[in-house]
C-alpha positions as CSV (number, residue, x, y, z in Angstrom):
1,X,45.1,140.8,190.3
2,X,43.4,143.1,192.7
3,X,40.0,144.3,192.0
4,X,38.8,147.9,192.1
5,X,36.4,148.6,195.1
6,X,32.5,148.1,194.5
7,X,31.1,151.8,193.7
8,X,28.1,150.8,195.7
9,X,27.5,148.7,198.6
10,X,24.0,148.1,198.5
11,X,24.4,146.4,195.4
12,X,24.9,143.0,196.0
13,X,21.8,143.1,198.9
14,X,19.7,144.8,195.5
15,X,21.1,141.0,193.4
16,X,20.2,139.0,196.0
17,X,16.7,141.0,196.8
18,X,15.9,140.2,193.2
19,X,16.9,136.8,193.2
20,X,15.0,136.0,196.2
21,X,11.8,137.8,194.2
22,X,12.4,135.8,191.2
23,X,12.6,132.6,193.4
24,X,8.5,133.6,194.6
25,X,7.7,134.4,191.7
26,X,9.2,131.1,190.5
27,X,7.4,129.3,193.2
28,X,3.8,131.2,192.8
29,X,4.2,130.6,189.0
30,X,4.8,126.6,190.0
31,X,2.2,126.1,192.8
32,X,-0.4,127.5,190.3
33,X,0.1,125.7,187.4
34,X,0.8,122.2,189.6
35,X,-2.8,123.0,191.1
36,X,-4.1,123.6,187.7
37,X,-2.8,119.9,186.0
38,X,-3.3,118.1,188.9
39,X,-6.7,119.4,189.2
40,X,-8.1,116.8,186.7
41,X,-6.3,113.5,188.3
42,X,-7.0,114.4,192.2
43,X,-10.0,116.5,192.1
44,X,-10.8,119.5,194.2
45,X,-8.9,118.4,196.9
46,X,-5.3,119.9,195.7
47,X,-7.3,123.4,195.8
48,X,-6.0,123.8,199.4
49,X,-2.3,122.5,199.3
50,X,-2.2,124.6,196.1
51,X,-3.9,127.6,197.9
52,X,-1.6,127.3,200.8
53,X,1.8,126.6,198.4
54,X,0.5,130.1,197.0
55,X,0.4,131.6,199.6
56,X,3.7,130.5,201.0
57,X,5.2,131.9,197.9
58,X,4.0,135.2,198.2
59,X,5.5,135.2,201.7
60,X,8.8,134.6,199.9
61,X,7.8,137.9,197.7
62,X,6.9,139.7,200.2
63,X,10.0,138.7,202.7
64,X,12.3,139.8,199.5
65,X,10.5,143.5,199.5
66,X,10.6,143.7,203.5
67,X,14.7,142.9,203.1
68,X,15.1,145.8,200.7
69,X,13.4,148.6,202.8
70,X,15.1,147.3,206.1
71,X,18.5,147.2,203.9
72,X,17.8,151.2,203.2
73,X,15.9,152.0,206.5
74,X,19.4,151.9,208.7
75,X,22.1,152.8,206.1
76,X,24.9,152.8,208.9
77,X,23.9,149.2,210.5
78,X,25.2,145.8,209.0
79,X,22.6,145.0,206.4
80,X,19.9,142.4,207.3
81,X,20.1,138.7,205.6
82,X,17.5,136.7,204.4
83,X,19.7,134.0,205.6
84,X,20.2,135.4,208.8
85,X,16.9,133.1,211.0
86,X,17.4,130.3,207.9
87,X,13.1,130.7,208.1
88,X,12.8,132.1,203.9
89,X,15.5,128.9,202.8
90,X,13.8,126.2,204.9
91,X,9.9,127.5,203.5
92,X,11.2,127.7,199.6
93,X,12.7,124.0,200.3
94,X,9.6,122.7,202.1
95,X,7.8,124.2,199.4
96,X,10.0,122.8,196.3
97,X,9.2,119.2,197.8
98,X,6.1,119.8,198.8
99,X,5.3,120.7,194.9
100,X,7.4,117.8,193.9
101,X,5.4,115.2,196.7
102,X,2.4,116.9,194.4
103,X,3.2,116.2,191.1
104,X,4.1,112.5,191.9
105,X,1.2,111.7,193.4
106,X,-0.8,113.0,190.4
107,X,1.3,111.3,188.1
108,X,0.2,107.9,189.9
109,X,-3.5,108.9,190.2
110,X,-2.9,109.5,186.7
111,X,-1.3,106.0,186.1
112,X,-4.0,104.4,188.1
């Protein structure tokens, strides 16, 4: 079966703009309420890590909104990637553990 042509081009760049947003918002949404429970078990010392995983997420928000007004800046040029420089994949990883290195070490203050 052959399917029809897309009717608009920019669309899958708009799905994966909105999934890189939801991923920051994801992220932001993550680092703030890791910060928050881990607050009580390690003290104010996870106020930096959790200020700086905050910021790193907004980055990712803000890299997502950048991609969309380059994508529709220069119509006729191939469309810019996210994945192009691998820099917004390799911060939302480093982040993901980063939160995850977080939460374990709380959990064995915690225990502890």
């Amino acid at each position: 079966m052959v399917w029809p042509p897309v009717g608009d081009p920019a669309a899958p760049l708009e799905r994966t703009t909105l999934a890189w947003r939801r991923t920051g918002l994801a992220l932001l949404i993550g680092a703030l309420t890791i910060g928050r429970l881990t607050l009580d078990a390690l003290g104010p010392a996870v106020v930096v890590p959790t200020a700086l995983a905050a910021a790193l997420a907004g980055w990712v928000i803000i890299a997502a909104l950048r991609t969309r007004r380059l994508a529709r800046a220069h119509p006729g040029e191939p469309s810019f990637s996210v994945l192009t420089d691998g820099r917004l994949p390799a911060v939302v990883a480093a982040l993901v553990g980063a939160l995850a290195l977080g939460e374990v070490l709380a959990a064995v203050a915690h225990l502890l």
